[in-house]
N, CA and C atoms as a LAMMPS dump frame, in Angstrom:
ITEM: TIMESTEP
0
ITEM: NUMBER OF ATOMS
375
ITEM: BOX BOUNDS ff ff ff
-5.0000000000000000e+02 5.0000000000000000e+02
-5.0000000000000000e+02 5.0000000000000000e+02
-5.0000000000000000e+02 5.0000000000000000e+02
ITEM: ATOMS id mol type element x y z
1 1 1 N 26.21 23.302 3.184
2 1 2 C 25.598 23.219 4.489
3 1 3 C 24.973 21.824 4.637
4 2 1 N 25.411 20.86 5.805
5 2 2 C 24.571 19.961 5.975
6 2 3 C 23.055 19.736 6.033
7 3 1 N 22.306 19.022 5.854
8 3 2 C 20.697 18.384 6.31
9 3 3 C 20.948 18.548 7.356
10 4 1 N 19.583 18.898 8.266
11 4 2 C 18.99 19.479 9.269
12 4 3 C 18.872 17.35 9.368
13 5 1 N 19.208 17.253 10.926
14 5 2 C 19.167 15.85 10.91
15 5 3 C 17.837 15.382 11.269
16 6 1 N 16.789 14.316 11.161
17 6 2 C 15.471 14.713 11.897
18 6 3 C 15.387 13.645 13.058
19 7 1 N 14.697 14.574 14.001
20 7 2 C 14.097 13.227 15.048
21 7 3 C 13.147 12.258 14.721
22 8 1 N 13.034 10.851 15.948
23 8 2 C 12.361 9.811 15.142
24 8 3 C 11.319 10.096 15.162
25 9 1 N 10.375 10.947 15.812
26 9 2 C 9.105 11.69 15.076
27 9 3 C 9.011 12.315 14.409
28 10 1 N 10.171 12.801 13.669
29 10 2 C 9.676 13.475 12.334
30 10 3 C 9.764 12.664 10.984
31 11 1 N 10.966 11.952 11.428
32 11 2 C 11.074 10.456 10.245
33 11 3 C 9.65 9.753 10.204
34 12 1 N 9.416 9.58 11.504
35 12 2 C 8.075 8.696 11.123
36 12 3 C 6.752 9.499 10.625
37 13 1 N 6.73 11.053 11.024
38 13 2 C 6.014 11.674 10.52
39 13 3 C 5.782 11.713 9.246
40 14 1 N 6.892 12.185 8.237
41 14 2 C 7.277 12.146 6.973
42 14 3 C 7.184 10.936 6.601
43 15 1 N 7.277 9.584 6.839
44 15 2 C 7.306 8.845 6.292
45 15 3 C 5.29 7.886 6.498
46 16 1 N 5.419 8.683 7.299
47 16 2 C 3.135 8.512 7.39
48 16 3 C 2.728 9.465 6.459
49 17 1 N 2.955 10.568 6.058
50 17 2 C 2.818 11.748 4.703
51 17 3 C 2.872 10.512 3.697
52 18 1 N 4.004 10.249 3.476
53 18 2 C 3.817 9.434 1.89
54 18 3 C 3.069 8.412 1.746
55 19 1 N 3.119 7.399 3.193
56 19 2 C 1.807 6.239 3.465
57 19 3 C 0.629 6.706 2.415
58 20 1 N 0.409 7.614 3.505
59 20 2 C -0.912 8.707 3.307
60 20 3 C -1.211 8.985 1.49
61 21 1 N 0.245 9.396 1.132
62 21 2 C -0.018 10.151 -0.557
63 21 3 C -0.221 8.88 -1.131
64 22 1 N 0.475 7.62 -0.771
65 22 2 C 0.483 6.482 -1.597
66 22 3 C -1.396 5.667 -1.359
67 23 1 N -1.459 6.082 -0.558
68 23 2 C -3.295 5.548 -0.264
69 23 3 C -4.069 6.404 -1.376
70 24 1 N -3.482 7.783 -1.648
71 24 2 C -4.311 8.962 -2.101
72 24 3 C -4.437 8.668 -3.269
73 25 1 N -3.082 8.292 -4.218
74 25 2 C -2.847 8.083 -5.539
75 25 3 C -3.397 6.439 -5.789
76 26 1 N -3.516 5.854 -4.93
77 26 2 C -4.208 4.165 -5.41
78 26 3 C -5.337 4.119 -5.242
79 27 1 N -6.083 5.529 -4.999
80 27 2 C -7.558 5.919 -4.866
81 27 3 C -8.04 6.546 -5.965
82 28 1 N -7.016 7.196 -5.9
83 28 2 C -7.268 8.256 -7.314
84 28 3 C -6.921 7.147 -8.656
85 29 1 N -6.236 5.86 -8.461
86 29 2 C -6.221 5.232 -9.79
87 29 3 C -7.642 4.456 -10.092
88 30 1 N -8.125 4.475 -9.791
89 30 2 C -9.709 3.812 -9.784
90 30 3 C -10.321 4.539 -10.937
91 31 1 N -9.856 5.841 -11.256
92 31 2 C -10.353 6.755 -12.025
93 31 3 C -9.381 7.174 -12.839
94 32 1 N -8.486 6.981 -12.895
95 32 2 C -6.817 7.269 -13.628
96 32 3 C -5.646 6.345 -13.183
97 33 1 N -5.479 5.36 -13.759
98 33 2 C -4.454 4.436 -13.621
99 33 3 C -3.096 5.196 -13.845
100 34 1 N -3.044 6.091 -13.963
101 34 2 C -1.354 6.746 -14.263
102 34 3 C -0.952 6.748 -12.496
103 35 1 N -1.979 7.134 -12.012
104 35 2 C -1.5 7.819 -10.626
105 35 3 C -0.827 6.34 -9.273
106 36 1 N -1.598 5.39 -9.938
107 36 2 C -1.026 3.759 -9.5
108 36 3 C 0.655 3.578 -9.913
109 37 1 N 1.208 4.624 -10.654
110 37 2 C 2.361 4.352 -11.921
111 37 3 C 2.92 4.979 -10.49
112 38 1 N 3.037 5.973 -10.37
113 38 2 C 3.201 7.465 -9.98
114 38 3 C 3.246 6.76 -8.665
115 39 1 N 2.427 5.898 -7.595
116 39 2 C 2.527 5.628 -6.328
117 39 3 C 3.371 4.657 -6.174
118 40 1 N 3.747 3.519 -6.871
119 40 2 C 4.18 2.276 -6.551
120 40 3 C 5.897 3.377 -7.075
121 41 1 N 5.98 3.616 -7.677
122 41 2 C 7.694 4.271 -7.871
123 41 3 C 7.815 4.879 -6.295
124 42 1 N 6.817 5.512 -6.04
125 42 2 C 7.626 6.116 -4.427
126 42 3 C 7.443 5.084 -3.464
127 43 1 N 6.664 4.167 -3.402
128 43 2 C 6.897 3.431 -2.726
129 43 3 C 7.98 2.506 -2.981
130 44 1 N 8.705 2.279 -4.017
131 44 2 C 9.894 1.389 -4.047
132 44 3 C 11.079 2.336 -3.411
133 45 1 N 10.984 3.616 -3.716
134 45 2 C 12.203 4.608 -3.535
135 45 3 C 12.099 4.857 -1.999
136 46 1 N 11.102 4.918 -1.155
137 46 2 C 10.878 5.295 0.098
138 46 3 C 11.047 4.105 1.006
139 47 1 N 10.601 2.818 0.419
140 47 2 C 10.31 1.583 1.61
141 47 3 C 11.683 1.493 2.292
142 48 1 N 12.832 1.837 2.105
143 48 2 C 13.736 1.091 2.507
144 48 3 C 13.967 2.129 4.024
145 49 1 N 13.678 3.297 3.849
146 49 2 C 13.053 4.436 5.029
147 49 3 C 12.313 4.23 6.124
148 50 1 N 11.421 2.85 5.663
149 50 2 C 10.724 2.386 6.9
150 50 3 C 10.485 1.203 7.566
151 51 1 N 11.956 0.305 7.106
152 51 2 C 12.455 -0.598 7.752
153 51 3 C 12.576 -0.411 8.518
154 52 1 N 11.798 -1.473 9.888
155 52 2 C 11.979 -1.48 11.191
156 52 3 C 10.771 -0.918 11.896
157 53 1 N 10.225 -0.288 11.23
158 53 2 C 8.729 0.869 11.643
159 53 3 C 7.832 0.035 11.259
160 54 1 N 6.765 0.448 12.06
161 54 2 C 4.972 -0.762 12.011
162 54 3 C 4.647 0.116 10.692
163 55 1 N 5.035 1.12 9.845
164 55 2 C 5.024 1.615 8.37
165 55 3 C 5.056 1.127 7.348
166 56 1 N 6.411 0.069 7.813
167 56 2 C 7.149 -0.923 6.76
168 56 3 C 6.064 -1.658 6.111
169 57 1 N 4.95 -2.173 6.764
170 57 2 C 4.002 -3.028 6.86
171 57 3 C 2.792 -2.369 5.734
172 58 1 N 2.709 -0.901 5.344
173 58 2 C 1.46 -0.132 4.942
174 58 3 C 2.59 -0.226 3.76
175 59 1 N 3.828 -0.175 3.164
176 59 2 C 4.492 -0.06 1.854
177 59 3 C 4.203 -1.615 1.56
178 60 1 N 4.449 -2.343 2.545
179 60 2 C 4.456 -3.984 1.609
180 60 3 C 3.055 -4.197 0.688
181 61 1 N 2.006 -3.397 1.828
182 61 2 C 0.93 -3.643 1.294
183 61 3 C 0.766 -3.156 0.264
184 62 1 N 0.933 -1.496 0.103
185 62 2 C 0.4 -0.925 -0.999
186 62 3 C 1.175 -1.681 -2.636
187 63 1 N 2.667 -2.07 -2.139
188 63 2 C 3.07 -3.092 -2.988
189 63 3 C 2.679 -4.008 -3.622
190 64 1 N 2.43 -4.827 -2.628
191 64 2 C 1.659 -6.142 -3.035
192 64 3 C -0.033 -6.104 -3.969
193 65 1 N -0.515 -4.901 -3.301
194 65 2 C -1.245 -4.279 -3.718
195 65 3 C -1.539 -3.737 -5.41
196 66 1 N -0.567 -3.428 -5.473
197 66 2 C -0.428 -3.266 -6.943
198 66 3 C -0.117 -3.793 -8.139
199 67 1 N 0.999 -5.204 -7.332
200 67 2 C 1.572 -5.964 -8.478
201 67 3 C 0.318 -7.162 -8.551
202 68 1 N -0.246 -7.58 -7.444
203 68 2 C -1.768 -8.344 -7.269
204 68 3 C -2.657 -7.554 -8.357
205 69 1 N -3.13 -6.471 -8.355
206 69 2 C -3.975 -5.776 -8.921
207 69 3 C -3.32 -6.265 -10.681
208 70 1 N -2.646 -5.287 -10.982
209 70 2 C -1.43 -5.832 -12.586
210 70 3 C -2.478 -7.028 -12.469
211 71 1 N -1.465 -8.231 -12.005
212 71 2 C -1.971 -9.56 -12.299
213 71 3 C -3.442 -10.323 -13.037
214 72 1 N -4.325 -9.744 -11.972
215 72 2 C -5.739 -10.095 -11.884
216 72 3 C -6.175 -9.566 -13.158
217 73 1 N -6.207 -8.087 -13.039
218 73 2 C -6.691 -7.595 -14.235
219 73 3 C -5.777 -7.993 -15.794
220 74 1 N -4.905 -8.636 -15.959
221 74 2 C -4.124 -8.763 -16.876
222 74 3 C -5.172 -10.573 -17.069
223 75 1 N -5.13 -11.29 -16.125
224 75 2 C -6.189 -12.83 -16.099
225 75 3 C -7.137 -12.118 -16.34
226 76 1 N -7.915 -11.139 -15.848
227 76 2 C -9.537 -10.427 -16.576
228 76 3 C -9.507 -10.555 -18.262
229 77 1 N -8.512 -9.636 -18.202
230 77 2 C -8.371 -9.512 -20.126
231 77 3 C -8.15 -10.591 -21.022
232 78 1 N -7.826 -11.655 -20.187
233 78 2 C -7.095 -12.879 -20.91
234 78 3 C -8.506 -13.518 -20.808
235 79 1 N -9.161 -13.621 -20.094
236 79 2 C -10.968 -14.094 -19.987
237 79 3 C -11.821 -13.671 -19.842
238 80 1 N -11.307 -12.474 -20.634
239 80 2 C -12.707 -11.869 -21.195
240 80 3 C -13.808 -12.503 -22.367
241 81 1 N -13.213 -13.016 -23.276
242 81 2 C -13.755 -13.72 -24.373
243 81 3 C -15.098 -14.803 -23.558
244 82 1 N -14.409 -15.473 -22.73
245 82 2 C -15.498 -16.855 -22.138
246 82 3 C -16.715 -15.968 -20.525
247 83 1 N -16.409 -14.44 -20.668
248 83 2 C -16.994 -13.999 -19.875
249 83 3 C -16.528 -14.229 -18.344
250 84 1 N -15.54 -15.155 -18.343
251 84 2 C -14.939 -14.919 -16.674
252 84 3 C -14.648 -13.989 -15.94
253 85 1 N -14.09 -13.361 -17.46
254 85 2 C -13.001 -11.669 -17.036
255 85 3 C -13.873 -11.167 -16.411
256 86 1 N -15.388 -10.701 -16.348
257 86 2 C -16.176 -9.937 -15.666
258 86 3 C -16.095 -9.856 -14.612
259 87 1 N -16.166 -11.303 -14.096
260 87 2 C -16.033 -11.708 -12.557
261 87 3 C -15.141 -11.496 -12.17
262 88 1 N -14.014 -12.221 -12.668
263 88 2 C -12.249 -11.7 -12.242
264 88 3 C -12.097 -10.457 -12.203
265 89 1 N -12.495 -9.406 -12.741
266 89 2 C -12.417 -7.606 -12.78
267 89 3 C -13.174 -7.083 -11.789
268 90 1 N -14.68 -7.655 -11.229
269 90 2 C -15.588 -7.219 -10.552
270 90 3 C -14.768 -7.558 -9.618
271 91 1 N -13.97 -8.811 -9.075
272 91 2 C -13.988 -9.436 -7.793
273 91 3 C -12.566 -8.194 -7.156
274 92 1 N -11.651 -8.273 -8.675
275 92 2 C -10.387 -7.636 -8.246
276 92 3 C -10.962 -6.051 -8.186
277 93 1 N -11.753 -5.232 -8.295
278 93 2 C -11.922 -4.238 -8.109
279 93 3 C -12.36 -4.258 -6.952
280 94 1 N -13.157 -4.905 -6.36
281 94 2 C -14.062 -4.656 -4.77
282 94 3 C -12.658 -5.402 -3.961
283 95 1 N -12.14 -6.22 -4.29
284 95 2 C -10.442 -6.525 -3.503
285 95 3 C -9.633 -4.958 -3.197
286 96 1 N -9.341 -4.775 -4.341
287 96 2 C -8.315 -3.575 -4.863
288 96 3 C -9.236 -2.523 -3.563
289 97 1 N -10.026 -2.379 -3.74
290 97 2 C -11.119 -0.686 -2.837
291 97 3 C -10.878 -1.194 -1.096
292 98 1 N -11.281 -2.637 -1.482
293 98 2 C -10.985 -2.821 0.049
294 98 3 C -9.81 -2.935 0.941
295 99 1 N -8.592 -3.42 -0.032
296 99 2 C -7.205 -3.077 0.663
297 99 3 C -6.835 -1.236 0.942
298 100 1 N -7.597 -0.576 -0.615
299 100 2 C -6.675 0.538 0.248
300 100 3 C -7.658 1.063 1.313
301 101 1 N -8.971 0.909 1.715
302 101 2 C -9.518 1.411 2.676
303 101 3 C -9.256 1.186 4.147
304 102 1 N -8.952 -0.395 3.919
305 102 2 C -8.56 -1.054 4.994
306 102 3 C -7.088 -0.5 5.473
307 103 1 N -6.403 -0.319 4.45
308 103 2 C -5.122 0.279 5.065
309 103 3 C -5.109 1.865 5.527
310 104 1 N -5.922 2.714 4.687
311 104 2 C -5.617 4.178 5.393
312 104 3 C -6.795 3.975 6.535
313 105 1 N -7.532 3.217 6.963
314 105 2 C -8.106 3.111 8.519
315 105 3 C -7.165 3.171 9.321
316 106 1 N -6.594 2.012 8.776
317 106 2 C -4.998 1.437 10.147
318 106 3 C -4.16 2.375 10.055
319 107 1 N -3.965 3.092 9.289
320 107 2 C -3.166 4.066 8.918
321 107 3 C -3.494 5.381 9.764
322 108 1 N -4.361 5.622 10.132
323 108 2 C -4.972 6.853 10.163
324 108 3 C -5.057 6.523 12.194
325 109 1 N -5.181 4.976 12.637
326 109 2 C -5.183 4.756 13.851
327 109 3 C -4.043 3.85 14.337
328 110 1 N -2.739 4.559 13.416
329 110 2 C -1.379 4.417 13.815
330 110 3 C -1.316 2.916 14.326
331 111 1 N -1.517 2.145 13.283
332 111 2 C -2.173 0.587 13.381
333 111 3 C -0.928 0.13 12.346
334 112 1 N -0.147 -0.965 12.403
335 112 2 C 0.89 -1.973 11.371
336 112 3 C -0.288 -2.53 10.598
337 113 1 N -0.214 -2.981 9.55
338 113 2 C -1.466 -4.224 8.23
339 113 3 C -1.017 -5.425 8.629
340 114 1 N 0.138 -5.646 9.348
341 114 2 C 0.148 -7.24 9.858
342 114 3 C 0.434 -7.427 11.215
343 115 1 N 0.547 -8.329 12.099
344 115 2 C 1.208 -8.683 13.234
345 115 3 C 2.579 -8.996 13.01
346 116 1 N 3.651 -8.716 13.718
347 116 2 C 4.667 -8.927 13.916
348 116 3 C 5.168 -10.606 13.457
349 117 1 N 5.784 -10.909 12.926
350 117 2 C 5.785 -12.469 12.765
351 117 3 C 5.814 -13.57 13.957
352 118 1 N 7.261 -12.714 14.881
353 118 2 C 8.011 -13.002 16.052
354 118 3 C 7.341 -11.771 17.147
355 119 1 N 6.401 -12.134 18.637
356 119 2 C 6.236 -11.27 19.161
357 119 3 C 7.405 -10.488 19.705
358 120 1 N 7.013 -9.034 20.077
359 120 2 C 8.182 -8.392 20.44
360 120 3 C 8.392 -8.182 22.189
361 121 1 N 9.377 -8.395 22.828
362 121 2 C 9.097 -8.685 24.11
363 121 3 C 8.857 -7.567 24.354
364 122 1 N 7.564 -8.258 26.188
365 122 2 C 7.022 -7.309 26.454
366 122 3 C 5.491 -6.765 25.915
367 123 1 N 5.437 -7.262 24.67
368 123 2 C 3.888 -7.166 23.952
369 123 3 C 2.843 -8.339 24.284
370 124 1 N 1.602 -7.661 24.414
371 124 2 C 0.72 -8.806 25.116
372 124 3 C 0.377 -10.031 24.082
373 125 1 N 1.198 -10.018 23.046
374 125 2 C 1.072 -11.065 22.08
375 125 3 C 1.623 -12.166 22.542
């Protein structure tokens, strides 16, 4: 039996659900880093779902989001010895809290994380 085909409100519905789970699990890694493991895999497997959608924009982030995060804290550990790492860990943690908050706001008021590069005609941009 074929898939039930979906309309573009339910694609975009379903595909604001996982937004949503991927905000949930990069919240919940603050306290369990497995669940950061666990979000960035569905977001590689899902993004290509929301090409073209102001969505596309909440996966780049949570992306960027994570491989930024890796990074910083990987420079924390590397300067920890001269006491930098503190700062570098403090700074990337209050970074890290404030992207995903900032994104399930916009998220939550059906808001894109960037502007369009190229306005889209017709938009008061």
């Amino acid at each position: 039996m074929p898939e039930p085909v979906m309309t573009p409100d339910e694609r975009l519905q379903s595909l604001k659900n996982i937004v949503t789970l991927g905000y949930a699990l990069y919240a919940v890694a603050i306290f369990s880093g497995i669940t950061a493991v666990v979000a960035i895999v569905v977001n590689y497997v899902k993004r290509d779902d929301a090409v073209g959608t102001w969505l596309e924009s909440h996966f780049r982030l949570q992306i960027r989001t994570f491989w930024f995060t890796l990074l910083w804290i990987f420079l924390a550990v590397l300067t920890w010895i001269i006491l930098i790492g503190w700062i570098v860990l403090g700074v990337t943690c209050v970074w890290y809290i404030y992207r995903i908050v900032k994104g399930w706001l916009n998220l939550n008021d059906n808001k894109p994380m960037y502007l369009p590069a190229v306005p889209v005609a017709g938009s008061p941009l």
